[in-house]
C-alpha positions in Angstrom: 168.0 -55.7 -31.3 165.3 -56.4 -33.9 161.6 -56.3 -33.1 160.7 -59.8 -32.3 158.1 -61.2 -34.3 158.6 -64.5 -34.4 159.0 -67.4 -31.7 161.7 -70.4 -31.9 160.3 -73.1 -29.4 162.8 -75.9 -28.4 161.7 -78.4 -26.2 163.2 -82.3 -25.9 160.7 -84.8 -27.7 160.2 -88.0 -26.6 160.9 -90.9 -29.7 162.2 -93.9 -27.3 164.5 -94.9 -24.9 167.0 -95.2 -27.9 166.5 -91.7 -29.7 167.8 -88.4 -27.6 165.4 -85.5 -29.7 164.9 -81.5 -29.7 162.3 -79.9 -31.5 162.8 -76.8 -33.0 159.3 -75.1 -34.1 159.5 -71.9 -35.6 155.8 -69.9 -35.5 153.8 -66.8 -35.2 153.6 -66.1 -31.5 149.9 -64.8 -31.6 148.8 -68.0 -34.2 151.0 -70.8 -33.4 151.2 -71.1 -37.1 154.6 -71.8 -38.7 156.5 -68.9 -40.1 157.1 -69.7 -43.9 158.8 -68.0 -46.9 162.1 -65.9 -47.1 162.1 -65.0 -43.3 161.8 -68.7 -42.3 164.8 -69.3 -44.4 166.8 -67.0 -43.5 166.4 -68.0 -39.5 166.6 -71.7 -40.7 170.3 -70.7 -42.7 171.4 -69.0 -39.3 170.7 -71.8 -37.1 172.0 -75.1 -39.4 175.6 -73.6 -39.6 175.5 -72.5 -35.4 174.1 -76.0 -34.9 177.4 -77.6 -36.9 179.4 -75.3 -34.7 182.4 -75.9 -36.6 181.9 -79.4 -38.1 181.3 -80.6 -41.5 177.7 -80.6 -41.9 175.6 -81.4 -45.5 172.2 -81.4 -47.1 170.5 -84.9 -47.5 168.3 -84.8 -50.5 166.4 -88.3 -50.9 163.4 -87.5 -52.9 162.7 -84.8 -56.2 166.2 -85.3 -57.5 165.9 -83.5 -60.7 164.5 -80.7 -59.2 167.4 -80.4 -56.4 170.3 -81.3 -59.1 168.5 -78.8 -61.3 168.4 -75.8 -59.1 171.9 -76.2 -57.6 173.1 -76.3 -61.0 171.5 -73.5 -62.1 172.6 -71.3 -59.1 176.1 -72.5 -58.9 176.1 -74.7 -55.9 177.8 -77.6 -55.4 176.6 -81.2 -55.0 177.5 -84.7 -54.8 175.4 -88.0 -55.7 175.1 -90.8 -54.8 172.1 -92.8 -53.8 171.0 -89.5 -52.3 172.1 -85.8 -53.5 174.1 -84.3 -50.6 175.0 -80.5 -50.9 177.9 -79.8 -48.3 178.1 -76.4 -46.1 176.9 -73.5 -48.3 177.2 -69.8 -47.6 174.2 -68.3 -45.7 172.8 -66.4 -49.3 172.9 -70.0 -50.8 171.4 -72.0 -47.7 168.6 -69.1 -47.6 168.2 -69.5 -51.2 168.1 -73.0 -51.2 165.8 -73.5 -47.8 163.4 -71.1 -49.4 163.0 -73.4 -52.7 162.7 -76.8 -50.7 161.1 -75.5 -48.2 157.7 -77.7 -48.8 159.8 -80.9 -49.4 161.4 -83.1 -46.6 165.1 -83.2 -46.3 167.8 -83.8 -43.9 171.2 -82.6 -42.3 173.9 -83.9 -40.8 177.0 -82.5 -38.6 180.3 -84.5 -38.1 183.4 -86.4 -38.8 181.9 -89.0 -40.8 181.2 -86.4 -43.5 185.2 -86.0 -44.3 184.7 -89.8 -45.7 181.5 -90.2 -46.8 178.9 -92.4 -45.2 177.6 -94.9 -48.4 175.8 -96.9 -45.7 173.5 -93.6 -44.5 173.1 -92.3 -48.0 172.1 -95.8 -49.5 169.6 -96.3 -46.5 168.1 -92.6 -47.1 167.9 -93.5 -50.4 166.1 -96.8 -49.4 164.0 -95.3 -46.5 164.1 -92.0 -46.1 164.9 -89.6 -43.1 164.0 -93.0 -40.8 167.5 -94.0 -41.8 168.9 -91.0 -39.4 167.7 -93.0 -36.6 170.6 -95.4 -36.4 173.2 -93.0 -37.8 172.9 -90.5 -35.7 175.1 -92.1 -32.9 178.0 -91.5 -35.5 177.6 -87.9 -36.2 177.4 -84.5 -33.8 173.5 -84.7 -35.0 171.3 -85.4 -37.8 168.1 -83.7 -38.4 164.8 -83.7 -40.3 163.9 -80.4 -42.1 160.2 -79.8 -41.9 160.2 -76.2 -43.2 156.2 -76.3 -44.5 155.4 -77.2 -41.2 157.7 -75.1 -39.1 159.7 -77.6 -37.4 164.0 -79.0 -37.2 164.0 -82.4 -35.8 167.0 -82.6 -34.2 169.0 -86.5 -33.0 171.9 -86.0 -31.2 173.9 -87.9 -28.2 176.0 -84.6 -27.9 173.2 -81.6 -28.4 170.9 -81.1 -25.7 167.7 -78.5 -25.8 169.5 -76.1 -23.5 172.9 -76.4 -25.7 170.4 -75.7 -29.3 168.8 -73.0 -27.2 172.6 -70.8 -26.3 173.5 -71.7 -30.0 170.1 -70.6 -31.5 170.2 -67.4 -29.8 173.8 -66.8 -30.5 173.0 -67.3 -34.4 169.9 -65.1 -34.4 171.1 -62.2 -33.0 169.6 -58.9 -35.3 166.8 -61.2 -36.3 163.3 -60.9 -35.4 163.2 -64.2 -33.4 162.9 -65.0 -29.2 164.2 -68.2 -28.4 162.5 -69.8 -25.7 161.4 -73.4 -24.6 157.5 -74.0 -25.2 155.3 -72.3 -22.8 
């Protein structure tokens, strides 16, 4: 067991009678402040993949197009565009690689069946209006999620995850990492 230095909060959020939410915060216990750089990333790469659990999940790229297309390209990973770039399950030394480049832009993921087809209606509304566009598709999928990495945080919309289910699949996906899981205290 590694030596934990960092603390993964999860707690439900509140965004309307309409929205089921988890936060995920990742900090410094003894600062609050959010844990950033390559060791952020690499707890970020182990928890996306444990969240999917199995499903088909992808990157949602929206905004800095050139930049994303440009560094995929350059490190070999694959992509697809459309009105957004979407960059389907990677390995966890690309997903590090990748969370640790974008980490100060805003981006989504999304787990689930509607994945195996494409979703032209989400990607041309993420296109149109951003992450906001998760909040009717996420109904559809096993979850959709906001990617706040600057700021520490995974926004999690889900009728099928709850905190405590995030929380056992966290932990599971953590294990030799310096990281306590744990709901807000």
């Amino acid at each position: 067991m590694a030596e934990v230095l960092h603390r993964l909060e999860v707690e439900s959020l509140d965004l309307g009678p309409d929205v089921r939410a988890v936060l995920l915060e990742l900090i410094e216990p003894e600062t609050r402040e959010p844990v950033k750089g390559r060791e952020a990333a690499r707890v970020w790469a182990a928890i996306v993949p444990a969240l999917a659990a199995g499903e088909k999940w992808a990157l949602d790229f929206f905004a800095h197009l050139d930049r994303v297309r440009d560094f995929c390209s350059r490190h070999g990973i694959a992509f697809r565009e459309s009105d957004v770039l979407v960059v389907p399950r990677l390995p966890a030394g690309s997903l590090v690689a990748i969370f640790e480049r974008f980490a100060g832009e805003t981006f989504g993921v999304r787990a689930g069946s509607p994945l195996a087809s494409g979703d032209a209606t989400l990607e041309g509304a993420l296109a149109e209006r951003g992450l906001d566009a998760y909040r009717e598709a996420f109904p559809r999928y096993l979850f959709c999620a906001v990617c706040d990495f600057e700021n520490g945080f995974l926004t999690v919309l889900s009728e099928h995850l709850w905190a405590s289910e995030i929380i056992r699949r966290a932990r599971a996906s953590l294990d030799g990492l310096p990281v306590a899981v744990a709901r807000p205290v």
